[in-house]
C-alpha positions in Angstrom: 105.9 139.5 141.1 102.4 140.4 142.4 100.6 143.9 141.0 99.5 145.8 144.3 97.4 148.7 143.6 97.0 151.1 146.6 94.2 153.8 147.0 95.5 156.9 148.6 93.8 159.9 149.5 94.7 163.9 148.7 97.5 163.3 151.4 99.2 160.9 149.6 97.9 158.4 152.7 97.0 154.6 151.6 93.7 154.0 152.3 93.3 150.3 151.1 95.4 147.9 149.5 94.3 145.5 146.9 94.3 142.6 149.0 92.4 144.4 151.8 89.5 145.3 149.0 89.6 141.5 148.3 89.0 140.0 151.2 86.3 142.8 151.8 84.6 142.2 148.7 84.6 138.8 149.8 83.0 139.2 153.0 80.3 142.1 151.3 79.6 138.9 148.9 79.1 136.6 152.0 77.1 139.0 154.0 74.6 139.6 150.4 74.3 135.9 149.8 73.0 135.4 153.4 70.7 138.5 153.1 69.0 136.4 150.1 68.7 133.1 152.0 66.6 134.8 154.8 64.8 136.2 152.3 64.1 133.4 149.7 61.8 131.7 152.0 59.1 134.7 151.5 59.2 134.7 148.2 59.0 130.4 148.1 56.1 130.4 150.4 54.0 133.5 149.3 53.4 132.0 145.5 52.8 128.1 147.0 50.5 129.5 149.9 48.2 131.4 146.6 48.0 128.3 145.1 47.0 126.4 148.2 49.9 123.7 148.1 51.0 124.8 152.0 49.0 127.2 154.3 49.1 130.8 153.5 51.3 133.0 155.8 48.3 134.8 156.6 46.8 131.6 158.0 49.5 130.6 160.3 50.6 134.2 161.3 47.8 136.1 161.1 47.0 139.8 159.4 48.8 141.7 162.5 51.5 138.6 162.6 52.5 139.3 159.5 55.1 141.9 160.7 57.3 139.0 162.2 57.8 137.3 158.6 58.0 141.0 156.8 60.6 142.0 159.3 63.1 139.3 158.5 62.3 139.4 154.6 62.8 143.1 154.3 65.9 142.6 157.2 67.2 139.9 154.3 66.7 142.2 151.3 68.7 144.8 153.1 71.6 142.8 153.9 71.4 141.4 150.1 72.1 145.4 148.8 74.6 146.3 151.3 76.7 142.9 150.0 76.0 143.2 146.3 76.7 146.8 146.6 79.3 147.9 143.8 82.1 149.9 145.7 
């Protein structure tokens, strides 16, 4: 015997089923783990390029080519908090 728990509105209309808020949970969880991997490269290659182990960003992109790399990092952390967003 499976427990389904329903979410209904002030009509009395079912809005989502447990199994439906499953399978979206699971695809918010997808959707934030992919947000971090465009993200985590920023934050490997900003502390290495300091220290001078690889070439600073600012050396192979430039100061006004920085947008490009800022764009998908901040385009990352967004998609991160939409998917780790607690509904």
């Amino acid at each position: 015997m499976t427990n389904k728990t329903e979410i209904v509105n002030d009509n009395g209309k079912e809005l989502l089923s447990s199994d439906q808020r499953g399978g979206k949970r699971t695809l918010l969880r997808v959707v934030g783990w992919f947000g971090v991997v465009i993200a985590a490269p920023f934050f490997l290659w900003a502390p290495l390029g300091l220290t001078g182990l690889v070439p600073s960003m600012i050396d192979v992109f430039g100061i006004v080519g920085l947008r490009f790399p800022a764009s998908f990092t901040i385009a990352g952390l967004l998609l991160a908090s939409i998917g780790f967003h607690q509904v």
